[in-house]
N, CA, C and O atoms as a GROMACS GRO file, in nm:
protein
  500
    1UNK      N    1  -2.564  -2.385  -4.164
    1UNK     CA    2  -2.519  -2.264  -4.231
    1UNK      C    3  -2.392  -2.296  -4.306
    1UNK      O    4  -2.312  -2.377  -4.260
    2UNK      N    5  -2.373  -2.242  -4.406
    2UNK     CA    6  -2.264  -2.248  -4.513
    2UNK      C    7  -2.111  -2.208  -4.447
    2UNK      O    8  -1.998  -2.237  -4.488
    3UNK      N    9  -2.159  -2.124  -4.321
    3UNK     CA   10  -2.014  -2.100  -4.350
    3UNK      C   11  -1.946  -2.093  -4.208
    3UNK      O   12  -2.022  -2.093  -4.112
    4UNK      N   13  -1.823  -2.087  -4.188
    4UNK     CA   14  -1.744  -2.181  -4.059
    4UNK      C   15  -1.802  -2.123  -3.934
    4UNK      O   16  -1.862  -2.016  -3.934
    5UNK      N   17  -1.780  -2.201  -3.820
    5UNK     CA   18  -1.820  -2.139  -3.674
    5UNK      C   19  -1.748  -2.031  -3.630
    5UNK      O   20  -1.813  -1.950  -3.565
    6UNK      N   21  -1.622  -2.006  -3.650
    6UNK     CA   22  -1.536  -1.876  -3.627
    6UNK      C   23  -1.582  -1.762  -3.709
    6UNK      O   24  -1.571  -1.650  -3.659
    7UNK      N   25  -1.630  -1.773  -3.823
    7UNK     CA   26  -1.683  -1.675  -3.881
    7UNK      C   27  -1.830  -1.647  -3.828
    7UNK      O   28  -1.851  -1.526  -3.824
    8UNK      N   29  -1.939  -1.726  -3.786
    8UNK     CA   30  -2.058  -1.696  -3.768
    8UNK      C   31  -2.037  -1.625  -3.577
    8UNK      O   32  -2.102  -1.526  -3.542
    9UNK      N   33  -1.937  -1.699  -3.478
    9UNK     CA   34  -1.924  -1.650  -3.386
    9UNK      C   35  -1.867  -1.486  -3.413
    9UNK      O   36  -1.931  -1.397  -3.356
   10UNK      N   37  -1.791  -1.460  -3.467
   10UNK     CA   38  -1.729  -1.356  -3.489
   10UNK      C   39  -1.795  -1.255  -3.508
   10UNK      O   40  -1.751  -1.146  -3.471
   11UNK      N   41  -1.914  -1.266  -3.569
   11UNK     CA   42  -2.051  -1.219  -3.584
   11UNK      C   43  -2.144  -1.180  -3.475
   11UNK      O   44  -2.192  -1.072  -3.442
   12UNK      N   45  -2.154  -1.292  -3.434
   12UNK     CA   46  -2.286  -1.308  -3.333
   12UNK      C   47  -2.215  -1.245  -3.193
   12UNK      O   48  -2.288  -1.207  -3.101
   13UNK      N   49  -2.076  -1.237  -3.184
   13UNK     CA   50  -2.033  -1.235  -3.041
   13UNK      C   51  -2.050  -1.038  -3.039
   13UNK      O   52  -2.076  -0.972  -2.939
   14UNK      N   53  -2.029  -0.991  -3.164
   14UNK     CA   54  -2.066  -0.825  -3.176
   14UNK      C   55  -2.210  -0.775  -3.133
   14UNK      O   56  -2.282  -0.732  -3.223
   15UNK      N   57  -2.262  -0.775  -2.994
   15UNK     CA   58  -2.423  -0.771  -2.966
   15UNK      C   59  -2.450  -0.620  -3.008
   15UNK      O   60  -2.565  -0.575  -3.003
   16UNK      N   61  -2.346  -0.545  -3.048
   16UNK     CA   62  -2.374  -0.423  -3.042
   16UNK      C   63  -2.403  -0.440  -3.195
   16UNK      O   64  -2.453  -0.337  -3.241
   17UNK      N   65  -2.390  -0.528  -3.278
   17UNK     CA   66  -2.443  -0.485  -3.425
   17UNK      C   67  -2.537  -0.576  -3.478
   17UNK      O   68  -2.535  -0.613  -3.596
   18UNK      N   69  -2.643  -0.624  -3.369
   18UNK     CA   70  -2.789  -0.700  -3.408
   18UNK      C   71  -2.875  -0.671  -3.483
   18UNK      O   72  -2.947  -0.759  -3.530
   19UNK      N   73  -2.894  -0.522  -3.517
   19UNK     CA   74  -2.984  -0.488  -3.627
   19UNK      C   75  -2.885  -0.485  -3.754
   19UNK      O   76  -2.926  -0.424  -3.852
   20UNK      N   77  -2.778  -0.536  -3.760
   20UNK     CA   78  -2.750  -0.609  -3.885
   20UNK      C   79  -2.727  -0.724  -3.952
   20UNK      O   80  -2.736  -0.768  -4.067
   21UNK      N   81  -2.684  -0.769  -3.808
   21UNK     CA   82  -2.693  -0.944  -3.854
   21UNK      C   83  -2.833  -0.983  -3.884
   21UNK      O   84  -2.865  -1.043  -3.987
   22UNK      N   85  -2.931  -0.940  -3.774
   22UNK     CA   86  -3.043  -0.998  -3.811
   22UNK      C   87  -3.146  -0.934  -3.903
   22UNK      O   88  -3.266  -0.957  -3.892
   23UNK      N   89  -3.087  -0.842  -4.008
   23UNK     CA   90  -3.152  -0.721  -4.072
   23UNK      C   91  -3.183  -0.832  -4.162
   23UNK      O   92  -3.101  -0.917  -4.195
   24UNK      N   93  -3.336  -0.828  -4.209
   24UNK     CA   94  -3.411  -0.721  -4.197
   24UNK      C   95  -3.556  -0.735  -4.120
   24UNK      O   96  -3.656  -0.664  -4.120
   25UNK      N   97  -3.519  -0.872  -4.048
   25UNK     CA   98  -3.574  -0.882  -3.890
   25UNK      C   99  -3.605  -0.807  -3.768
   25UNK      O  100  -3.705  -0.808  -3.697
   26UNK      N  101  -3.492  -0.740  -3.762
   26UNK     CA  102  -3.435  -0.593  -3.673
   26UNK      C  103  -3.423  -0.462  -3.785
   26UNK      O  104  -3.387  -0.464  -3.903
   27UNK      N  105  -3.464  -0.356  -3.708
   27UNK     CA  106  -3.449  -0.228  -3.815
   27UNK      C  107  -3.330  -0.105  -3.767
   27UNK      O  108  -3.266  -0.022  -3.831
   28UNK      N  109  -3.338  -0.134  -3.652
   28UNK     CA  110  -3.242  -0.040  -3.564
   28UNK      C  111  -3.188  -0.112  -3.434
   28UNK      O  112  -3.185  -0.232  -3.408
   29UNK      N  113  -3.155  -0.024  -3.374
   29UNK     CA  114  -3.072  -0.096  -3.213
   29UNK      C  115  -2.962  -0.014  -3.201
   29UNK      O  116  -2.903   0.051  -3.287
   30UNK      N  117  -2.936  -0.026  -3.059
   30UNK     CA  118  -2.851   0.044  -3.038
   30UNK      C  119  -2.792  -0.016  -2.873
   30UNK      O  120  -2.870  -0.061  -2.789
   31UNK      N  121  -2.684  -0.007  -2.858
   31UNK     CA  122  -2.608  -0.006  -2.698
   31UNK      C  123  -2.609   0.076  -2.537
   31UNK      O  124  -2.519   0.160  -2.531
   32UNK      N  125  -2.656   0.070  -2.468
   32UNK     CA  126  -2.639   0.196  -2.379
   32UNK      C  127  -2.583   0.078  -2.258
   32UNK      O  128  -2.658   0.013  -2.186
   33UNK      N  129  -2.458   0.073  -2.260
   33UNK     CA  130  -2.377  -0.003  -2.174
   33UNK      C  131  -2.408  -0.133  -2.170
   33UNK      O  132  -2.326  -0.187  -2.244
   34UNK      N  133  -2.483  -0.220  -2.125
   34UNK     CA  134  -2.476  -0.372  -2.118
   34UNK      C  135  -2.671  -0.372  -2.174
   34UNK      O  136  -2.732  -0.472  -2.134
   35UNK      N  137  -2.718  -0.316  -2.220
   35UNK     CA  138  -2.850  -0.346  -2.209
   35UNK      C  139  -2.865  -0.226  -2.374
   35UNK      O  140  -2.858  -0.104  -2.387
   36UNK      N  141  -2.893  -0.374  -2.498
   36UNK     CA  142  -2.903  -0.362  -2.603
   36UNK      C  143  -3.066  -0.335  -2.648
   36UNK      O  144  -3.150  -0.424  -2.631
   37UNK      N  145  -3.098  -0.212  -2.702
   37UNK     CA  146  -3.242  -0.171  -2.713
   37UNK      C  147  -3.248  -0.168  -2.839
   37UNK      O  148  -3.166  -0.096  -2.897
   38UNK      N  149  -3.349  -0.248  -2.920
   38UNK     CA  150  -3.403  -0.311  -3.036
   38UNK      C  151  -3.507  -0.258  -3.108
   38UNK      O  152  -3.603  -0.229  -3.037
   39UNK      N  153  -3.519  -0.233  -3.238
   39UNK     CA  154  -3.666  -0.194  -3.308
   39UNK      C  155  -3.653  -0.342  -3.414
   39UNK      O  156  -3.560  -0.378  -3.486
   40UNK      N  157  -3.798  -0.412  -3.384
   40UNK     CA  158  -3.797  -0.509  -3.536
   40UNK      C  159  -3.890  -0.447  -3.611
   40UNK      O  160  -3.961  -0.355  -3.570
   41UNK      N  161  -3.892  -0.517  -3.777
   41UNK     CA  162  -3.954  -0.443  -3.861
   41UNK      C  163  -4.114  -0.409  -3.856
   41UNK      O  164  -4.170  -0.345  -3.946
   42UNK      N  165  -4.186  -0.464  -3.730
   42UNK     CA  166  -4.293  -0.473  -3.662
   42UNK      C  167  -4.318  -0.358  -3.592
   42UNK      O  168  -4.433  -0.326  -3.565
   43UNK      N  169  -4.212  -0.283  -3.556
   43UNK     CA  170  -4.247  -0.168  -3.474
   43UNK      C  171  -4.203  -0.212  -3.312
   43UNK      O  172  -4.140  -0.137  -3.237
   44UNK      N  173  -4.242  -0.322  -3.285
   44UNK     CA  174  -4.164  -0.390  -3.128
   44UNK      C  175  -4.081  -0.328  -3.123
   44UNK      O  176  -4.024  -0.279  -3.220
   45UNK      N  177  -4.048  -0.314  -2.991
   45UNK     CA  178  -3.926  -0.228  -2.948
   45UNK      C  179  -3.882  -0.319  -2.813
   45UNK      O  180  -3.975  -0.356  -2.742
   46UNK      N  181  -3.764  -0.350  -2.779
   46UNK     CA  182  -3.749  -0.377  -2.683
   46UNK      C  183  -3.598  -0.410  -2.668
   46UNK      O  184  -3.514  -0.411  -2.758
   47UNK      N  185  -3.575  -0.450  -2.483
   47UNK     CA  186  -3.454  -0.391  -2.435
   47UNK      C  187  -3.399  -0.539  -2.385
   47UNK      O  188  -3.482  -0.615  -2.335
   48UNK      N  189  -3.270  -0.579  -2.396
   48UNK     CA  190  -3.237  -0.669  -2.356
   48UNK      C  191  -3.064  -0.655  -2.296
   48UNK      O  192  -2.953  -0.632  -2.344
   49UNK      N  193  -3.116  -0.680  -2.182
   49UNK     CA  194  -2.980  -0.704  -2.103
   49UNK      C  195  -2.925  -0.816  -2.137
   49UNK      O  196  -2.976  -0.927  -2.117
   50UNK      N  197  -2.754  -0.781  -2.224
   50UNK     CA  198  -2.638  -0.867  -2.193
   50UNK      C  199  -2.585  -0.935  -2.101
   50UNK      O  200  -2.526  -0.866  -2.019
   51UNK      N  201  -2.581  -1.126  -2.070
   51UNK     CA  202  -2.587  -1.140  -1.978
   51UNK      C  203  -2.421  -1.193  -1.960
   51UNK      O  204  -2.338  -1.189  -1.869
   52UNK      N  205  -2.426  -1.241  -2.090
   52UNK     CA  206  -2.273  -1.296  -2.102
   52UNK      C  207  -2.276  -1.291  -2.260
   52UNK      O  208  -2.363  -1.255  -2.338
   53UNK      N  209  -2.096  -1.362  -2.285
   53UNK     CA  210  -2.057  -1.328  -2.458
   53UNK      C  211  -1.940  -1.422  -2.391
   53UNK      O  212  -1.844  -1.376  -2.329
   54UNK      N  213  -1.967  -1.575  -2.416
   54UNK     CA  214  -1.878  -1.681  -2.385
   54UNK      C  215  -1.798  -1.692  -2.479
   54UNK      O  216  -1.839  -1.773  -2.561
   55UNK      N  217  -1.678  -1.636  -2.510
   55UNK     CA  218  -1.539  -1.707  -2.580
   55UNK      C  219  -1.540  -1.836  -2.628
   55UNK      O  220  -1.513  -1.882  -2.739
   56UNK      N  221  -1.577  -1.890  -2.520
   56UNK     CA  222  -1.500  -2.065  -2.491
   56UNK      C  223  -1.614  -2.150  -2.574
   56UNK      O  224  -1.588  -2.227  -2.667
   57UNK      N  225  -1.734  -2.123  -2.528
   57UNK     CA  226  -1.854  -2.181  -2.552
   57UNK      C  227  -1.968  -2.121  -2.712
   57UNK      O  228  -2.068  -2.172  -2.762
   58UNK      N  229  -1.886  -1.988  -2.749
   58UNK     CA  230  -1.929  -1.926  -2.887
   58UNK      C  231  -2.098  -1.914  -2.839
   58UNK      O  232  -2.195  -1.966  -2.895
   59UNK      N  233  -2.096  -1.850  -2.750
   59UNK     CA  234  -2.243  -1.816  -2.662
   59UNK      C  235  -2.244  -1.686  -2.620
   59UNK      O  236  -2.153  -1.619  -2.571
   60UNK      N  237  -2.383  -1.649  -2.648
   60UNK     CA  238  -2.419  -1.500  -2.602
   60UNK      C  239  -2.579  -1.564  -2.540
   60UNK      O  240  -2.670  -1.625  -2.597
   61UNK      N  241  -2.557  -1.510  -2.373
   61UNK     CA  242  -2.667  -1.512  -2.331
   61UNK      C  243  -2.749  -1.361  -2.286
   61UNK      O  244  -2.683  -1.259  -2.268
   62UNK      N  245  -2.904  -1.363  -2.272
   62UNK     CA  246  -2.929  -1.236  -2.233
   62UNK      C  247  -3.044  -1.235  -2.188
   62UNK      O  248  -3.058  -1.343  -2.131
   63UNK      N  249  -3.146  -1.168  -2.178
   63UNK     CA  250  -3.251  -1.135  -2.138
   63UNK      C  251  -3.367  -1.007  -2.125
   63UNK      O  252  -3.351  -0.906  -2.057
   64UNK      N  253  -3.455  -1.030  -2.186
   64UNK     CA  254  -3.513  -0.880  -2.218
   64UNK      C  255  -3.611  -0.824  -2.109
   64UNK      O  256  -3.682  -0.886  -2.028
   65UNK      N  257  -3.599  -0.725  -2.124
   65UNK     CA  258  -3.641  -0.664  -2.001
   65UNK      C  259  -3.803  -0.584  -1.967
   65UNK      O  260  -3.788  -0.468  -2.006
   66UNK      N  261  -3.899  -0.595  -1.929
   66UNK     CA  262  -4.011  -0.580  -1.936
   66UNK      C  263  -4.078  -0.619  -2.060
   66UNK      O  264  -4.030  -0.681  -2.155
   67UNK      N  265  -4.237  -0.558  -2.039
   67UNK     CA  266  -4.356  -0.604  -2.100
   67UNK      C  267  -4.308  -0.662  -2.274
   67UNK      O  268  -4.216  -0.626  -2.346
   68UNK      N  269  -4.361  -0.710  -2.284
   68UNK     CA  270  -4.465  -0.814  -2.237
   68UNK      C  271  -4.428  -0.970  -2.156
   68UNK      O  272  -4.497  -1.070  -2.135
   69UNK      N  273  -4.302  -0.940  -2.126
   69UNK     CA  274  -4.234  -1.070  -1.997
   69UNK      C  275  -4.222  -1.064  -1.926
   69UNK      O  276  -4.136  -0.997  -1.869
   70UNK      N  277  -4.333  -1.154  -1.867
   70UNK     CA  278  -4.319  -1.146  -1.725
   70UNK      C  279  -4.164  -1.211  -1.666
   70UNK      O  280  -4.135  -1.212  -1.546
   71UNK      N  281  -4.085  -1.257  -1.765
   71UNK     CA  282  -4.002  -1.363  -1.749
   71UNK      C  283  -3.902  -1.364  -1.895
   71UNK      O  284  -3.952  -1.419  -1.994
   72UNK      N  285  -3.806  -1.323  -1.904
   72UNK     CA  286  -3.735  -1.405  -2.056
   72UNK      C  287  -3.595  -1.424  -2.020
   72UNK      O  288  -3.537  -1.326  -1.972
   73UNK      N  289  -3.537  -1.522  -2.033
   73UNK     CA  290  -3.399  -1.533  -2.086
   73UNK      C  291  -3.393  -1.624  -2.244
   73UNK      O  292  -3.486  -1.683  -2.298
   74UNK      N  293  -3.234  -1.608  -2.297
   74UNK     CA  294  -3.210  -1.690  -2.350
   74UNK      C  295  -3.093  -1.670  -2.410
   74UNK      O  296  -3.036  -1.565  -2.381
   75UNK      N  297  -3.037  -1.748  -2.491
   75UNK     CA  298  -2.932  -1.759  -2.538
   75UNK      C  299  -2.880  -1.824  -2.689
   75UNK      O  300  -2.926  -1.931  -2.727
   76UNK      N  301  -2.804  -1.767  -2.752
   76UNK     CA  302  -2.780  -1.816  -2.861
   76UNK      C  303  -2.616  -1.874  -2.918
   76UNK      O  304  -2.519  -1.800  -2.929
   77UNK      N  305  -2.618  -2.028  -2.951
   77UNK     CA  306  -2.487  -2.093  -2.969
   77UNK      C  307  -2.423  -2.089  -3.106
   77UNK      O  308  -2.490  -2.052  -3.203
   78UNK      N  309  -2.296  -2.126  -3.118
   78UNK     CA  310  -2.242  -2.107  -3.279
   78UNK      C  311  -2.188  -2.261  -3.235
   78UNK      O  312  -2.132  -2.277  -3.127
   79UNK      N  313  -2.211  -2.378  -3.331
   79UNK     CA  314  -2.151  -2.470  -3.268
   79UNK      C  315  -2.088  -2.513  -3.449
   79UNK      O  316  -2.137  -2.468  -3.552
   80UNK      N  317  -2.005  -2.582  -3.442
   80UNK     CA  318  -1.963  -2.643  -3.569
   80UNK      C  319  -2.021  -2.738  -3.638
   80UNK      O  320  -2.057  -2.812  -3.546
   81UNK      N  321  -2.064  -2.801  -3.757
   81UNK     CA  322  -2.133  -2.910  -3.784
   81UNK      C  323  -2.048  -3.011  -3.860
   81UNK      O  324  -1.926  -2.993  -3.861
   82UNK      N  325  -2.092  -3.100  -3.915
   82UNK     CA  326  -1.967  -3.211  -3.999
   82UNK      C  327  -1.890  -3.172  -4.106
   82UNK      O  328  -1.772  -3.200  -4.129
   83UNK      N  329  -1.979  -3.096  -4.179
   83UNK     CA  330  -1.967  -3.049  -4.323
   83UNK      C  331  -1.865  -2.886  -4.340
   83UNK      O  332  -1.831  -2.825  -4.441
   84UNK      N  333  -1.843  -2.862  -4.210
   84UNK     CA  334  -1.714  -2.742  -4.216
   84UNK      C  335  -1.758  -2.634  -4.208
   84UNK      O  336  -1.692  -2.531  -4.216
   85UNK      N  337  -1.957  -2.646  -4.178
   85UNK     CA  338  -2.031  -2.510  -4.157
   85UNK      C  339  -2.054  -2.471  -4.008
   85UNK      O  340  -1.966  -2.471  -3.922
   86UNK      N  341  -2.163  -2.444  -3.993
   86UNK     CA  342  -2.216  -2.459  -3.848
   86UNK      C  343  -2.395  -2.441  -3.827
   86UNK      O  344  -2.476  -2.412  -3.915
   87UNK      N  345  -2.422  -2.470  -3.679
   87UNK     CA  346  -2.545  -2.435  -3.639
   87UNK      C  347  -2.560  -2.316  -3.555
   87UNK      O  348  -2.479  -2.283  -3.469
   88UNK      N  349  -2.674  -2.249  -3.587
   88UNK     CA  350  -2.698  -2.191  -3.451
   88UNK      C  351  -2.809  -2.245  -3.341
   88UNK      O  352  -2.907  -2.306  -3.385
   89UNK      N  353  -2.800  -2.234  -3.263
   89UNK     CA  354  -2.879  -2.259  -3.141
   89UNK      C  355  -2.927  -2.171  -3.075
   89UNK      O  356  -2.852  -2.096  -3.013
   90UNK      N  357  -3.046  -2.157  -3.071
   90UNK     CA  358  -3.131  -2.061  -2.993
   90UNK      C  359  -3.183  -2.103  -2.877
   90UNK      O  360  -3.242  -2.208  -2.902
   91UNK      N  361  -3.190  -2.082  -2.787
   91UNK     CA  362  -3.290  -2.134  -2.676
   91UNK      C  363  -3.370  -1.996  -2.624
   91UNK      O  364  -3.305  -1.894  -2.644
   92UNK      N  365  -3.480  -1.979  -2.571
   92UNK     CA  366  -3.564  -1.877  -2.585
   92UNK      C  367  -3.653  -1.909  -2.456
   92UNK      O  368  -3.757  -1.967  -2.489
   93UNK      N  369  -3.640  -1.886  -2.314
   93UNK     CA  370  -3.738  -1.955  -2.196
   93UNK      C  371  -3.832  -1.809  -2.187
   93UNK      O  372  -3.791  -1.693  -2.194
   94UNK      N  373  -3.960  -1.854  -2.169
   94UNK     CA  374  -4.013  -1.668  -2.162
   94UNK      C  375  -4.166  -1.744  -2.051
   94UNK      O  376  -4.212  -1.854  -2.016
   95UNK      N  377  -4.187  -1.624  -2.038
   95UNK     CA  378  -4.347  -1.630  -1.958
   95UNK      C  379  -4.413  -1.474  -1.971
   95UNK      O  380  -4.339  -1.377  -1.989
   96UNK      N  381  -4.540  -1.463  -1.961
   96UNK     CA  382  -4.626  -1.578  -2.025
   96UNK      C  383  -4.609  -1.661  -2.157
   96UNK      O  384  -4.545  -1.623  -2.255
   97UNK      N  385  -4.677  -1.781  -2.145
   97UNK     CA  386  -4.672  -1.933  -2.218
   97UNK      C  387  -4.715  -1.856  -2.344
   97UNK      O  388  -4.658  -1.830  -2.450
   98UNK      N  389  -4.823  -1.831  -2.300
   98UNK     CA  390  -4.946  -1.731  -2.428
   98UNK      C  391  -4.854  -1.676  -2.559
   98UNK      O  392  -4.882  -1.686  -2.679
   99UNK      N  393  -4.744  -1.621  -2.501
   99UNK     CA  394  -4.644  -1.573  -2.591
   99UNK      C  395  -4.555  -1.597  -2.739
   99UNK      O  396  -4.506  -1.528  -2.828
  100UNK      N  397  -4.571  -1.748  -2.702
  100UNK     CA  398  -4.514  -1.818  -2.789
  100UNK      C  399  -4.570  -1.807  -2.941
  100UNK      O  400  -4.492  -1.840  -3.030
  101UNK      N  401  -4.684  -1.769  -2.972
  101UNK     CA  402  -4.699  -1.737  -3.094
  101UNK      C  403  -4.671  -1.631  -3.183
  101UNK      O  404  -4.666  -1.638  -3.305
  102UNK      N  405  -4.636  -1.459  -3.058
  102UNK     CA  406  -4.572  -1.400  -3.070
  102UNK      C  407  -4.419  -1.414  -3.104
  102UNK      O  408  -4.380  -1.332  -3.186
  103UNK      N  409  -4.310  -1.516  -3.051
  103UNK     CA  410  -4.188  -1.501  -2.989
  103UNK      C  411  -4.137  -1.610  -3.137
  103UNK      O  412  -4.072  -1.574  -3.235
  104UNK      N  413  -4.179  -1.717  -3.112
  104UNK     CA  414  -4.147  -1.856  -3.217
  104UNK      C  415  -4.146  -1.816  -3.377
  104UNK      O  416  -4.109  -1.909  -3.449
  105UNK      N  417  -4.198  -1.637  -3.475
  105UNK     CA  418  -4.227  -1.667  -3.549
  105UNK      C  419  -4.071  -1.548  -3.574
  105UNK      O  420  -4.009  -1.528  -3.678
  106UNK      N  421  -4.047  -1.491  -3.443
  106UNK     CA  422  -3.932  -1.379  -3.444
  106UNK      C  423  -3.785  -1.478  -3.466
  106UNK      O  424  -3.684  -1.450  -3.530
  107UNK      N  425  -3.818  -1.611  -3.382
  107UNK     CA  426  -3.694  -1.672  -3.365
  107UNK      C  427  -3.666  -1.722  -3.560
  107UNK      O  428  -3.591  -1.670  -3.643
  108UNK      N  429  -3.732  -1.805  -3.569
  108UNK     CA  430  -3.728  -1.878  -3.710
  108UNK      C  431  -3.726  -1.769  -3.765
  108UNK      O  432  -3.621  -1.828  -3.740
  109UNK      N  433  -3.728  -1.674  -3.814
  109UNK     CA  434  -3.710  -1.504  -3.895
  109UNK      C  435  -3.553  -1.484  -3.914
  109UNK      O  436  -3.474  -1.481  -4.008
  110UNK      N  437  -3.548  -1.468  -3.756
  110UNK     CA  438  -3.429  -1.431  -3.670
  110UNK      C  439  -3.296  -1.528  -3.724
  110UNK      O  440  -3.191  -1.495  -3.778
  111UNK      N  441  -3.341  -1.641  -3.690
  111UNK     CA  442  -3.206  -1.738  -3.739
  111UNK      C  443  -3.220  -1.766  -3.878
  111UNK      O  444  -3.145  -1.852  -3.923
  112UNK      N  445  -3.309  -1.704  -3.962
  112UNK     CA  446  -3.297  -1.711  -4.135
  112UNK      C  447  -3.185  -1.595  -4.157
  112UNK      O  448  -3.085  -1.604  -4.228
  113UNK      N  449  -3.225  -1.488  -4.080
  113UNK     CA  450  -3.181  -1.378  -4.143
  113UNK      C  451  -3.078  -1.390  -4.121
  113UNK      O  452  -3.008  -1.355  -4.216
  114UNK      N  453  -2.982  -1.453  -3.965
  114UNK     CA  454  -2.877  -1.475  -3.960
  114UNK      C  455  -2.783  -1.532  -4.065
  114UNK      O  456  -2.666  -1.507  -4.092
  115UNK      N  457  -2.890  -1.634  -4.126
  115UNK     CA  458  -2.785  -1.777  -4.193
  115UNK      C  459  -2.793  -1.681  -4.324
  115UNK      O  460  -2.694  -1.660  -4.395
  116UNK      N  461  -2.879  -1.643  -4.342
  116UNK     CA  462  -2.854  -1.505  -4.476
  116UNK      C  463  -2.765  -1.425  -4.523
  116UNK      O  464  -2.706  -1.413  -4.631
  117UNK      N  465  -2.764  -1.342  -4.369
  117UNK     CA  466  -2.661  -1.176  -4.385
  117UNK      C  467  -2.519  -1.271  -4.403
  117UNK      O  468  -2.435  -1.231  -4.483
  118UNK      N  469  -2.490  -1.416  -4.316
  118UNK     CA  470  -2.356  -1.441  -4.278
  118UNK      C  471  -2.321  -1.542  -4.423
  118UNK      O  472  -2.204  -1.576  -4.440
  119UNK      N  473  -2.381  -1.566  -4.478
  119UNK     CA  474  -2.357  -1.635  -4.642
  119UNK      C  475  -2.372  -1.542  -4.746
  119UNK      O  476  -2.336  -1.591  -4.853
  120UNK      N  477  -2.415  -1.418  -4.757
  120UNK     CA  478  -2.411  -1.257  -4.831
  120UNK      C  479  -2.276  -1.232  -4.832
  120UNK      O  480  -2.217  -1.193  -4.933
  121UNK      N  481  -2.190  -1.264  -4.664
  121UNK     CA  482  -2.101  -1.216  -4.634
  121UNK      C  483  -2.090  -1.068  -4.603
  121UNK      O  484  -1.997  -0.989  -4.623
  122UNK      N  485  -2.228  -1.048  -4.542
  122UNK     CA  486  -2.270  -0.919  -4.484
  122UNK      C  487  -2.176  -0.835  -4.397
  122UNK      O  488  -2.120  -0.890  -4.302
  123UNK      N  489  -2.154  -0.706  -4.423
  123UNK     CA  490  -2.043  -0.637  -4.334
  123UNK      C  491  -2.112  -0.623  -4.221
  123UNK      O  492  -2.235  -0.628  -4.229
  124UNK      N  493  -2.060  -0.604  -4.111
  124UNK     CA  494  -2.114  -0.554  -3.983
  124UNK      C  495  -2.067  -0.438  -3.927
  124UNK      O  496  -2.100  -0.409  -3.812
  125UNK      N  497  -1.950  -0.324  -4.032
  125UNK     CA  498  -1.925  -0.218  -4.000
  125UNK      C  499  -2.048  -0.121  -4.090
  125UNK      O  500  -2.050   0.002  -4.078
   0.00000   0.00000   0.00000
């Protein structure tokens, strides 16, 4: 991504404003204390508990909460790269396996739209 890790963390560490970073991936969302509830432009809806929002490590981990998982965590990194930009890092563990054709096409979406809104220089108010 084009542009520095303090700026893309600065971003990503706001979980309460995901349907804009990742707009137009996400359509809405909203907060109800630690457990962030999501609409993507699919109509999916779903709820994901905040698990952490690491300072140190420019990490937000979490996990979503019922159907269709039997199982999800994951987490997403802001790390710096050579060139004065950065990466993000997704990691995404889920069950059922089956899922993955569902889940893999949200992530690659997901981290476009990121590297998008945050090189637009997208507001997040």
């Amino acid at each position: 991504m084009a542009v520095p890790a303090a700026v893309a963390w600065a971003a990503l560490r706001r979980v309460d404003r995901a349907q804009v970073l990742f707009s137009p991936v996400l359509v809405d969302g909203c907060m109800h204390g630690d457990v962030r509830e999501l609409v993507f432009a699919s109509g999916l809806q779903v709820k994901e508990r905040i698990v952490s929002v690491d300072e140190h490590r420019r990490r937000v981990a979490y996990s979503a909460q019922g159907a269709p998982f039997e199982h999800h965590s994951a987490s997403m990194q802001v790390v710096e790269d050579t060139r004065g930009g950065c990466r993000l890092i997704w990691v995404s563990d889920f069950l059922p396996d089956a899922l993955e054709e569902a889940v893999r096409p949200l992530v690659i979406e997901g981290a476009a739209a990121f590297a998008a809104n945050l090189e637009a220089g997208r507001s997040l108010d």
